[in-house]
C-alpha atoms as one frame of an Amber mdcrd trajectory, in Angstrom:
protein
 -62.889  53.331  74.803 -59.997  52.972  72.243 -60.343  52.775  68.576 -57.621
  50.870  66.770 -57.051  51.736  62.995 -55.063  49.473  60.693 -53.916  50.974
  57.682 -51.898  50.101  54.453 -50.026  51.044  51.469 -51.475  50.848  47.944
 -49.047  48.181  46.581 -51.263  45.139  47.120 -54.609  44.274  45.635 -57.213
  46.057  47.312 -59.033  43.415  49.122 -55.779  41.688  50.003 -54.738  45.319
  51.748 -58.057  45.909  53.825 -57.442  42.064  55.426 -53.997  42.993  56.088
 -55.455  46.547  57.444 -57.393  44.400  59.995 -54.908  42.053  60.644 -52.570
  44.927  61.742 -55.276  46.632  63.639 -55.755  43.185  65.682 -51.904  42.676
  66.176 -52.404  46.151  68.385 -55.005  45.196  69.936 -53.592  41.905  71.071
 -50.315  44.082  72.797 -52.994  46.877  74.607 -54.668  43.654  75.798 -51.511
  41.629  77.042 -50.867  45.070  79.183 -54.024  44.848  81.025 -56.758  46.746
  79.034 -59.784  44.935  78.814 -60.947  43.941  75.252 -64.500  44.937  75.476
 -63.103  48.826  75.722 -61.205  48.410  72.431 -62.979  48.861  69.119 -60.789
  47.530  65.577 -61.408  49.404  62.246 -59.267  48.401  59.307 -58.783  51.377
  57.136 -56.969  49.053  54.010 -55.408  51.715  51.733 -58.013  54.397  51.753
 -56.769  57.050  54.066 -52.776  57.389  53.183 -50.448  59.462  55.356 -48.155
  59.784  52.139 -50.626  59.917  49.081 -49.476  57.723  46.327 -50.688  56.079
  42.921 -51.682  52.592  43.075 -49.459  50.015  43.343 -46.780  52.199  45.035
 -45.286  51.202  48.395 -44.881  53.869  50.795 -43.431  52.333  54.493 -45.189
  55.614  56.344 -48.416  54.256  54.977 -48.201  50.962  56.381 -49.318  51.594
  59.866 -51.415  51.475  63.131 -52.949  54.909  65.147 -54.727  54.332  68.169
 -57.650  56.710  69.178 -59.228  57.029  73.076 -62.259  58.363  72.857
C-alpha cells in the first residue's frame, strides 16, 4: 500500500497548517488515483508542521518544508 504524507511550514497557525497538511496529502492522492491506483491501497497522513525538512522557529516560512513524500510499503 502507499502512505501519503502532507507536510507544512511553521508560518501559519498550527491547526490551520495540519488542515492544509491533509489537504496537500489528498491533492496527491487524487493524481496517484487519476493514474490508475486504486484508492483503497492508499493511506493519507497529514504531518502539519511537526516533522520539518529545514528546521525553523515558528512563524518562519521555509518553501522545502511545504511538501508531499509518498511511502510504498
Amino acid at each position: 500500500y502507499i502512505i501519503v504524507g502532507g507536510h507544512t511550514d511553521r508560518s501559519g497557525r498550527e491547526e490551520y497548517n495540519q488542515v492544509l497538511s491533509v489537504d496537500r496529502a489528498m491533492a496527491v492522492k487524487a493524481q496517484l488515483m487519476s493514474v490508475g491506483v486504486p484508492e483503497k491501497k492508499i493511506k493519507v497522513v497529514g504531518f502539519g508542521e511537526r516533522l520539518n525538512m529545514v528546521p525553523t522557529n515558528d512563524g518562519v516560512k521555509n518553501d522545502k518544508n511545504r511538501r508531499a513524500e509518498i511511502f510504498v510499503k
